[in-house]
KEGUVO-123229 format. One record per residue (C-alpha): residue number from 0; residue in one letter; y, x, z. Coordinates in nm, 4 decimals, padded with zeros to 6 digits. Example, Ala and Ser with C-alpha at 12.3 -4.5 7.8 and 13.67 -1.06 7.14 Angstrom:
BEGIN
<atom rogu="0" marfi="A" py="-00.4500" px="01.2300" pz="00.7800"/>
<atom rogu="1" marfi="S" py="-00.1060" px="01.3670" pz="00.7140"/>
# end
This chain:
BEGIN
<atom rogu="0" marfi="X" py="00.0000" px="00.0000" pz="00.0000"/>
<atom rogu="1" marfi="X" py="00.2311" px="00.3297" pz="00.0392"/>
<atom rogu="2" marfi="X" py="00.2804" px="00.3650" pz="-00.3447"/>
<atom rogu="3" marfi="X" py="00.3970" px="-00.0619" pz="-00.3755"/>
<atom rogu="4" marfi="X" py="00.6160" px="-00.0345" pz="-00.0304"/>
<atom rogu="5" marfi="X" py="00.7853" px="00.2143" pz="-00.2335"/>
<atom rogu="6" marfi="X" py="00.8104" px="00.0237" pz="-00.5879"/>
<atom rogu="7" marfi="X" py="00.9777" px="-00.2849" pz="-00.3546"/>
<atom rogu="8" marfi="X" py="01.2380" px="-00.0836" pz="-00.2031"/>
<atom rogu="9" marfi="X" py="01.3245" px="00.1334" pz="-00.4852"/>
<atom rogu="10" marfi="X" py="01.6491" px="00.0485" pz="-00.6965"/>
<atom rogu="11" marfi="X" py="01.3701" px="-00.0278" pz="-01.0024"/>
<atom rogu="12" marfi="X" py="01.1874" px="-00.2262" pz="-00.7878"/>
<atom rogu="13" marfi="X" py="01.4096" px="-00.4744" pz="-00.6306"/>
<atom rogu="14" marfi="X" py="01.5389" px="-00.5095" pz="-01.0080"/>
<atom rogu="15" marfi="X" py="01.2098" px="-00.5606" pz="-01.1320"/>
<atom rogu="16" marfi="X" py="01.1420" px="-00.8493" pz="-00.8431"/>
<atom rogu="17" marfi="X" py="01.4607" px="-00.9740" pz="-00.8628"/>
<atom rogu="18" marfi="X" py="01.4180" px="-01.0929" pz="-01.2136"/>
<atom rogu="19" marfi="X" py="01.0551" px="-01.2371" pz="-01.1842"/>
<atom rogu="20" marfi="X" py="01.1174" px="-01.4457" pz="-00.8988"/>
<atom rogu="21" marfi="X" py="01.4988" px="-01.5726" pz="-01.0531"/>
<atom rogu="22" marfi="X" py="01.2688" px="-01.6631" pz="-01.3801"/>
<atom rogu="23" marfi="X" py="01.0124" px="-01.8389" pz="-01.1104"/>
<atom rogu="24" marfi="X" py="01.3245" px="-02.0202" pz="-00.9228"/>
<atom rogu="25" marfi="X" py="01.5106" px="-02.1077" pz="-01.2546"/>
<atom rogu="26" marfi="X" py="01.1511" px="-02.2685" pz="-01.3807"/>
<atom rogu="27" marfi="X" py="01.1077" px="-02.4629" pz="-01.0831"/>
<atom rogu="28" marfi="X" py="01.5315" px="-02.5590" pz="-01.0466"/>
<atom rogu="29" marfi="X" py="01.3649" px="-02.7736" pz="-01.4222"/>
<atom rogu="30" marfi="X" py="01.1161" px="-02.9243" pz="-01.2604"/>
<atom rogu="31" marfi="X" py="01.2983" px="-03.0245" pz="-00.9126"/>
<atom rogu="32" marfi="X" py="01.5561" px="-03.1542" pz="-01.1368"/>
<atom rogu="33" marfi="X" py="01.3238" px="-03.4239" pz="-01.3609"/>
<atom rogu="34" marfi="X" py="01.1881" px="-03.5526" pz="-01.0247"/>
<atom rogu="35" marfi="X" py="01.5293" px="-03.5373" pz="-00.8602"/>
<atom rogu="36" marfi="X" py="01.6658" px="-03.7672" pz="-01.1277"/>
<atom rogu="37" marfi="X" py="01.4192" px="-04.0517" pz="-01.0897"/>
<atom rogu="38" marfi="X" py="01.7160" px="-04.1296" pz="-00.8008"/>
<atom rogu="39" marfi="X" py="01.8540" px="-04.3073" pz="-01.0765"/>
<atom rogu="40" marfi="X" py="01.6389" px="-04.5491" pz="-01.1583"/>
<atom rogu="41" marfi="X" py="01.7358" px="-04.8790" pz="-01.0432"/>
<atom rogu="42" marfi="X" py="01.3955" px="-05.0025" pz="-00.8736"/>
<atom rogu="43" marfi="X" py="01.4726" px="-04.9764" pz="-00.5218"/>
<atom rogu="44" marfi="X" py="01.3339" px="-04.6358" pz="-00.4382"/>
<atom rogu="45" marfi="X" py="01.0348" px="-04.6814" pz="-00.6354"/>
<atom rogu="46" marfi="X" py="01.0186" px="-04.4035" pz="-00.8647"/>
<atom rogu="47" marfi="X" py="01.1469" px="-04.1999" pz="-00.6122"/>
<atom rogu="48" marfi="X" py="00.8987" px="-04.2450" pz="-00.3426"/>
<atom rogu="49" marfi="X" py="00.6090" px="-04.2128" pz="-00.5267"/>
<atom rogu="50" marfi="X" py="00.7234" px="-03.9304" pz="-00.7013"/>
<atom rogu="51" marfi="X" py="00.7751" px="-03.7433" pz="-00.4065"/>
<atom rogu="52" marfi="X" py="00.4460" px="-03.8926" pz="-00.2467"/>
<atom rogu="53" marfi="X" py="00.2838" px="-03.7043" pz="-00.5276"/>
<atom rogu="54" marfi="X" py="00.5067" px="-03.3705" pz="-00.4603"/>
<atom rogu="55" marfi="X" py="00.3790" px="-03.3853" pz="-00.1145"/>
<atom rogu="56" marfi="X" py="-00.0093" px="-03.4787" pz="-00.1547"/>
<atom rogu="57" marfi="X" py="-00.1245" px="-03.3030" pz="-00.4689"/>
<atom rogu="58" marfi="X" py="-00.3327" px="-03.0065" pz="-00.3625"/>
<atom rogu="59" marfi="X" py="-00.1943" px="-02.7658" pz="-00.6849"/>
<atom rogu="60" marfi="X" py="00.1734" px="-02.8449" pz="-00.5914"/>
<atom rogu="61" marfi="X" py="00.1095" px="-02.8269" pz="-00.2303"/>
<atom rogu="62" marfi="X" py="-00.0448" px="-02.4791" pz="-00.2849"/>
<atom rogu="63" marfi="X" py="00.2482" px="-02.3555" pz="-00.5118"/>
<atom rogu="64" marfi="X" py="00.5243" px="-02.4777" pz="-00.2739"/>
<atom rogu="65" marfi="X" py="00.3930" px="-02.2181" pz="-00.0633"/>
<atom rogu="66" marfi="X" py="00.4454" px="-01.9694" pz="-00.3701"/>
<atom rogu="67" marfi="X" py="00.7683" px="-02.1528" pz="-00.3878"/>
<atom rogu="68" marfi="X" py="00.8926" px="-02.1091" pz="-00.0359"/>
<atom rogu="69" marfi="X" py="00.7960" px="-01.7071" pz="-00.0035"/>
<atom rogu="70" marfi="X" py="00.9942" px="-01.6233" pz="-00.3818"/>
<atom rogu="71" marfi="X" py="01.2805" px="-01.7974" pz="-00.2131"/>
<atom rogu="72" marfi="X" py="01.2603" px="-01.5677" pz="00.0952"/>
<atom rogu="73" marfi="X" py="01.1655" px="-01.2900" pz="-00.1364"/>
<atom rogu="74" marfi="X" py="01.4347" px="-01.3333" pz="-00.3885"/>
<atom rogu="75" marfi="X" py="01.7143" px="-01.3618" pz="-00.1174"/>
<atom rogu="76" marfi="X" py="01.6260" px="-01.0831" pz="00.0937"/>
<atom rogu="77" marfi="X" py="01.6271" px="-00.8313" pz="-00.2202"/>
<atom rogu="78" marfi="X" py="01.9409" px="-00.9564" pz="-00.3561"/>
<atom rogu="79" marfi="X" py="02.0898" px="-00.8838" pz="-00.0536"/>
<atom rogu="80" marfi="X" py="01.9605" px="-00.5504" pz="-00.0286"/>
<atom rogu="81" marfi="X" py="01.9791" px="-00.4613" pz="-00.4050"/>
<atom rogu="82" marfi="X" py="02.3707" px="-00.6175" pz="-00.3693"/>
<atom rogu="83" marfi="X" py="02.4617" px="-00.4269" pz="-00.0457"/>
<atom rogu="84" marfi="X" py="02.2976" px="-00.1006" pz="-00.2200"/>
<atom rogu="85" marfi="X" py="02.5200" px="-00.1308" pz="-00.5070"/>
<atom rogu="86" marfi="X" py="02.8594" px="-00.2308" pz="-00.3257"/>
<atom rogu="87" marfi="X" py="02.7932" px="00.0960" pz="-00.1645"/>
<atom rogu="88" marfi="X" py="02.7091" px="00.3030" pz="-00.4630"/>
<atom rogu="89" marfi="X" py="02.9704" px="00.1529" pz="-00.6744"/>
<atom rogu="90" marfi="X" py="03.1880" px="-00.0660" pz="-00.4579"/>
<atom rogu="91" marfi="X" py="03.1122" px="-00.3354" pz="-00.6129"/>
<atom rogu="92" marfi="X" py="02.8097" px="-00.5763" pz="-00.6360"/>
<atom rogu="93" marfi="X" py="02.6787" px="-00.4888" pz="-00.9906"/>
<atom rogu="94" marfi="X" py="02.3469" px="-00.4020" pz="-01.0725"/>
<atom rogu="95" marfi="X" py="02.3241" px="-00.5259" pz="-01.4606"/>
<atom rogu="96" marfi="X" py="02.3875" px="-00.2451" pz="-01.7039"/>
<atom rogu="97" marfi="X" py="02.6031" px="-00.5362" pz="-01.9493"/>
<atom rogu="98" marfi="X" py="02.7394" px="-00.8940" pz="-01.8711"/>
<atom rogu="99" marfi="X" py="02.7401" px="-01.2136" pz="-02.0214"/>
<atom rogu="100" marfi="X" py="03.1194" px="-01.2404" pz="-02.1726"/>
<atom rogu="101" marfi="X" py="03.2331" px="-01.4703" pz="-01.8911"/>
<atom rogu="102" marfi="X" py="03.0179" px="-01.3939" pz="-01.6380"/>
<atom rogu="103" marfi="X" py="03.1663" px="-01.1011" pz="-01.4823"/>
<atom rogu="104" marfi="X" py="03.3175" px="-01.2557" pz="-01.1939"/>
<atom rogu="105" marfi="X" py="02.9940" px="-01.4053" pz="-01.0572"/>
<atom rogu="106" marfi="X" py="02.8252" px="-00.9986" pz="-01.1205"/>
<atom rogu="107" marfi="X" py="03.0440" px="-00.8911" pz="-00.8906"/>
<atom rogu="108" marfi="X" py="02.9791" px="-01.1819" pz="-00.6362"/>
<atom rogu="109" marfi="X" py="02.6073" px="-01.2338" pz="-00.7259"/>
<atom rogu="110" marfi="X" py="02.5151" px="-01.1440" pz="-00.3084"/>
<atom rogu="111" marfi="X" py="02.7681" px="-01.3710" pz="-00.1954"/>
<atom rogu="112" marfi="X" py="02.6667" px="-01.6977" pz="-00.4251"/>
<atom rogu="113" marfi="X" py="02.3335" px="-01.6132" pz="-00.3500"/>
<atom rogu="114" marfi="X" py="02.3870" px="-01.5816" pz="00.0517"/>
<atom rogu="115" marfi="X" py="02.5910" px="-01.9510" pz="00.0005"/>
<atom rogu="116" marfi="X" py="02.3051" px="-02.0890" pz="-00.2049"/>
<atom rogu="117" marfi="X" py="02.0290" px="-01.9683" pz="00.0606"/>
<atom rogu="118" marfi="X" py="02.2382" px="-02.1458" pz="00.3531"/>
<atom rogu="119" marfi="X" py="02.2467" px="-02.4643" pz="00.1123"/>
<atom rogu="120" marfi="X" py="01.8230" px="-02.4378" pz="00.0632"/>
<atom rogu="121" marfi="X" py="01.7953" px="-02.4430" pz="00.4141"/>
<atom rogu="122" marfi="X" py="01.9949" px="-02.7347" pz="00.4765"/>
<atom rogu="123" marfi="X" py="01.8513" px="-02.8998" pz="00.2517"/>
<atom rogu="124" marfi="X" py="01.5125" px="-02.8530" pz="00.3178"/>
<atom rogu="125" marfi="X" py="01.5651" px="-02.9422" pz="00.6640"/>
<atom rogu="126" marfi="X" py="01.7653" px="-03.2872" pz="00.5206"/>
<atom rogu="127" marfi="X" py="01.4874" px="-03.4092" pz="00.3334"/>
<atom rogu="128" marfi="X" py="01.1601" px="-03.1501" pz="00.3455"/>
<atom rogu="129" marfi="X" py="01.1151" px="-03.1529" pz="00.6782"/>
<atom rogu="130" marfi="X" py="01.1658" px="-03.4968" pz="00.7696"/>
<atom rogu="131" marfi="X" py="00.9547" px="-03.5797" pz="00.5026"/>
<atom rogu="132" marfi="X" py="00.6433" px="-03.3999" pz="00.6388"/>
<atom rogu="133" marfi="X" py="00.7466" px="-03.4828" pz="01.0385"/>
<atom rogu="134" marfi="X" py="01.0434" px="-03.6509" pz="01.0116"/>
<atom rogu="135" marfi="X" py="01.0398" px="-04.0490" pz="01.1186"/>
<atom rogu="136" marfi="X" py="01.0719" px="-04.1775" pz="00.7995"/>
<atom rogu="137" marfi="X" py="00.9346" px="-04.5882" pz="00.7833"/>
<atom rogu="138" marfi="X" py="00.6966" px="-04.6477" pz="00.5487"/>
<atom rogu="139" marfi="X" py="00.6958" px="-04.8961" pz="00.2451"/>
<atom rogu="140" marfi="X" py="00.4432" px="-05.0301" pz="00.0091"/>
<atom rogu="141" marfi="X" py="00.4614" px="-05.1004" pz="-00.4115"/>
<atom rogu="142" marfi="X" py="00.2269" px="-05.2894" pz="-00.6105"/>
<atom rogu="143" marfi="X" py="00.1887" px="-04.9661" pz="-00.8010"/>
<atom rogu="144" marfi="X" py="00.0534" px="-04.8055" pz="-00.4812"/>
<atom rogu="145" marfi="X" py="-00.3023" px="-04.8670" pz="-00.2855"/>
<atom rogu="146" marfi="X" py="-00.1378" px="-04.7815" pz="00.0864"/>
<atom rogu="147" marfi="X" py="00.2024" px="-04.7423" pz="00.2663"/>
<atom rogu="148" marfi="X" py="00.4169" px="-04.4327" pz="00.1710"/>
<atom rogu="149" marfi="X" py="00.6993" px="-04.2977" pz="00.3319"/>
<atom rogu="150" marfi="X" py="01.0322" px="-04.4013" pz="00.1849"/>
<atom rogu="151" marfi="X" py="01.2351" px="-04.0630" pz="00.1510"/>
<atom rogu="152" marfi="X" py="01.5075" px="-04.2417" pz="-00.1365"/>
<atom rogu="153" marfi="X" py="01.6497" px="-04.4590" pz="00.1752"/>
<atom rogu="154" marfi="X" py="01.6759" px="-04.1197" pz="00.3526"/>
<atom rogu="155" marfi="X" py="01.8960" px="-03.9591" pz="00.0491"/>
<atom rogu="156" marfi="X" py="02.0330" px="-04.2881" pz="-00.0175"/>
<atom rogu="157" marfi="X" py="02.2349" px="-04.2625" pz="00.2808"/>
<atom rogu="158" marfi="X" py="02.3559" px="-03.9139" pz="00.2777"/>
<atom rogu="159" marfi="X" py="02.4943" px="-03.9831" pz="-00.0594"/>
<atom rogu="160" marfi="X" py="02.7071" px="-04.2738" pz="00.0827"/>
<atom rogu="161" marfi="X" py="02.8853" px="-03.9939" pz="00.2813"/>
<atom rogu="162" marfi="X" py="03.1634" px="-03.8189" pz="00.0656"/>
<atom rogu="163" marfi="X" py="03.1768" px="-03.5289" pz="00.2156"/>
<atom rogu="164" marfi="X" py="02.8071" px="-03.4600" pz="00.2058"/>
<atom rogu="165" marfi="X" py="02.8701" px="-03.5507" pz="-00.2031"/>
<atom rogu="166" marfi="X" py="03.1321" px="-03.3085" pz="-00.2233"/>
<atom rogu="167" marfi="X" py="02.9649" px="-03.0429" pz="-00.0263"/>
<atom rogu="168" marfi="X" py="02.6329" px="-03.1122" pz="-00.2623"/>
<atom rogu="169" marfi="X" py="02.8674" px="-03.0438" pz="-00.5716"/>
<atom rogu="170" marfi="X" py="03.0381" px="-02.7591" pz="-00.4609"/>
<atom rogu="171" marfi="X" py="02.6953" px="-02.5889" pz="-00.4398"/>
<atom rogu="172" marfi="X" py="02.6095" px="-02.6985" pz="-00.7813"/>
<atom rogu="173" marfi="X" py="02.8735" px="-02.4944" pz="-00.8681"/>
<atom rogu="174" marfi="X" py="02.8181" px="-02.2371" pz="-00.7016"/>
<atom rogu="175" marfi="X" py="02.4464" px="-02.2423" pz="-00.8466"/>
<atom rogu="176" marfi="X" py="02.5948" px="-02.2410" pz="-01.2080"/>
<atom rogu="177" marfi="X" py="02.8087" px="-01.9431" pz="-01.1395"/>
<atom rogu="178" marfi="X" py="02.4585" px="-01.7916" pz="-01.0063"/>
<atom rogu="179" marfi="X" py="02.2543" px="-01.9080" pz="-01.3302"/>
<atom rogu="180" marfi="X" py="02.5371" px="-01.8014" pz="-01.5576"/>
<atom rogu="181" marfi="X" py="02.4589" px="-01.3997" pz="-01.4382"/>
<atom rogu="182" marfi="X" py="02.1330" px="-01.4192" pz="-01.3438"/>
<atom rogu="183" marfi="X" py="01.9796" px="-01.5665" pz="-01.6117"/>
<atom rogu="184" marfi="X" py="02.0798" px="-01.3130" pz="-01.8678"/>
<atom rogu="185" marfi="X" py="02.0273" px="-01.0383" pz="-01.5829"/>
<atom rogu="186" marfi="X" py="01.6708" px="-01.1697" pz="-01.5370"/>
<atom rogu="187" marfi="X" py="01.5579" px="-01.0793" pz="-01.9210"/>
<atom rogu="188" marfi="X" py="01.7593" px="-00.7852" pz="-01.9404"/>
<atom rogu="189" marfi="X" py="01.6141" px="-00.6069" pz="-01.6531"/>
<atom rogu="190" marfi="X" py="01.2512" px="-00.6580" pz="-01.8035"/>
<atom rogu="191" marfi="X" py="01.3596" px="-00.5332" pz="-02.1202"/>
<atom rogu="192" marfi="X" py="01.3439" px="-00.8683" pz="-02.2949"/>
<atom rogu="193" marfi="X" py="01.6467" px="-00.8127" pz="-02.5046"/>
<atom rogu="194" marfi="X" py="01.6891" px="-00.7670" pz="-02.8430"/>
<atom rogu="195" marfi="X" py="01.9776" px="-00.7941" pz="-03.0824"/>
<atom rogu="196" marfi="X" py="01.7835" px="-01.0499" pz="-03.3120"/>
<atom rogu="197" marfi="X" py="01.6965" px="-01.2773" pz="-02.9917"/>
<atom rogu="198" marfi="X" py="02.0188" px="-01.1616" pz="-02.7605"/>
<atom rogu="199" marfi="X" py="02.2715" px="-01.4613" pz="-02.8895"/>
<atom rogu="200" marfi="X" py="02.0402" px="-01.7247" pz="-02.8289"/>
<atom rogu="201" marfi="X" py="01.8730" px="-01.5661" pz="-02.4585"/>
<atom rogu="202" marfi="X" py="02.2461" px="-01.5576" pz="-02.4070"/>
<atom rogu="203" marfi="X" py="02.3489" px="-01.9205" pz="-02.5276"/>
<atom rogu="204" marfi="X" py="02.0556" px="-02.0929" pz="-02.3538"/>
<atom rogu="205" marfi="X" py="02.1225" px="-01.9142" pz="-02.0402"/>
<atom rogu="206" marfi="X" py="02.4934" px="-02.0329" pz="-02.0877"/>
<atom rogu="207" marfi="X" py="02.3982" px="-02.4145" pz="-02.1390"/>
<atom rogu="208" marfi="X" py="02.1184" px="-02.3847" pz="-01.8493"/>
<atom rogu="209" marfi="X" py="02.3679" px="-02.2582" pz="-01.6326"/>
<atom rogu="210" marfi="X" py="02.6151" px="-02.5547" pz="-01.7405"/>
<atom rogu="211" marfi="X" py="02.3773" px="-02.8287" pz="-01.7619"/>
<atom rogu="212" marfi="X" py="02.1053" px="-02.8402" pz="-01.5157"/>
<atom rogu="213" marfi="X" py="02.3670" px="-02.7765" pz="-01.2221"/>
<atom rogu="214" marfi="X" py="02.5437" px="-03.0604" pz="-01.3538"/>
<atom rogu="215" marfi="X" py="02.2998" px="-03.2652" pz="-01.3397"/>
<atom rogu="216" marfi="X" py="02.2087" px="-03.2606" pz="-01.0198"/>
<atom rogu="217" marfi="X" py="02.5702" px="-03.2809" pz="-00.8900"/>
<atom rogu="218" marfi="X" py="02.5789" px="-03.6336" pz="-01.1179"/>
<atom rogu="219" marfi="X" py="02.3211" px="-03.7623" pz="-00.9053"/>
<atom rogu="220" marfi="X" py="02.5221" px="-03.7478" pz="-00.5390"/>
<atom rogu="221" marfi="X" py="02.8136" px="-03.8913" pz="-00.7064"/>
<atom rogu="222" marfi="X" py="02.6074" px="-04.1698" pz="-00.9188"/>
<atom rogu="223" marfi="X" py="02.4589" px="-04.2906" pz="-00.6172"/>
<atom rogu="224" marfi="X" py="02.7683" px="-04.2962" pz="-00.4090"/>
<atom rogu="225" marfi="X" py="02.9827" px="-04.4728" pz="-00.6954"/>
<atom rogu="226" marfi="X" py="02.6437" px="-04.7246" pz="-00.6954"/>
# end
């Protein structure tokens, strides 16, 4: 284990981990999204419920939370370290070789979004993870369901009716987009997935990830307070 210790702690390394669990994270930001959005749907909690009822009981996605939760840890305590390392090499947190055009403000404050965003996960895994697993949440029934399920959309319901929870959920988005908008690009360029054929469009996708899926989840806060 002396030679991997090593490989994690080295400038290389934290690069190299950095970017594999952002690509994980950015993956999974997709997927939380599509679930998050069936918030929307007009049906009482319906979707919602049994969507996360699913989330919660299917032994594959229990098993890759897990995988989830540690990359979250992993990726935040690197970027701080790999961010503090470079603020003292260069005085300034920096650690890709070339920027997005656009996205140089957020390089230089990539430890401090992410330190924001990590405070925001935990908040609001406490909010709505954990009182969904031990939590006192009353349970409801569907016809589209054989037994009672706990209903988790009356739990976000009312947090959304509060506007400063909304604007506090936004303001994160934001922040999150000012993360994507960096790291996304970083993330390919560190494992050497760059090439000036495929460079424009690693570089416009990142830009309309970035844009869009943060968006999307700050429409849903505001949607359901405005409803």
């Amino acid at each position: 284990m002396g030679w991997f210790s090593k490989f994690l702690t080295s400038s290389i390394g934290q690069k190299i981990v950095m970017a594999l669990t952002g690509i994980f994270l950015t993956l999974f930001l997709l997927v939380h999204l599509l679930g998050n959005l069936q918030l929307l749907a007009d049906d009482g909690g319906e979707a919602f419920n049994t969507y996360a009822y699913f989330m919660t009981h299917n032994p594959v996605i229990k098993t890759t939370s897990y995988l989830l939760y540690a990359f979250i840890l992993l990726h935040a305590i690197q970027g701080i370290l790999l961010w503090r390392n470079n603020r003292e090499a260069r005085g300034e947190a920096r650690y890709a070789v070339e920027h997005v055009r656009g996205s140089e403000r957020a390089a230089r404050n990539m430890g401090w979004l992410g330190i924001i965003i990590f405070i925001f996960i935990v908040l609001h895994m406490y909010q709505y993870w954990f009182q969904m697993h031990w939590g006192n949440l009353v349970f409801v029934e569907y016809d589209s369901t054989t037994h009672p399920i706990k209903d988790l959309y009356s739990l976000v319901a009312q947090s959304y009716e509060q506007l400063g929870f909304v604007l506090f959920y936004v303001i994160s988005m934001v922040v999150v987009g000012y993360h994507l908008w960096h790291g996304f690009w970083s993330a390919f360029q560190t494992l050497g997935l760059n090439h000036t054929k495929y460079t424009p469009l690693i570089k416009t996708v990142g830009a309309a990830y970035a844009i869009l899926v943060p968006a999307l989840f700050a429409l849903i806060p505001v949607a359901m307070y405005l409803r």
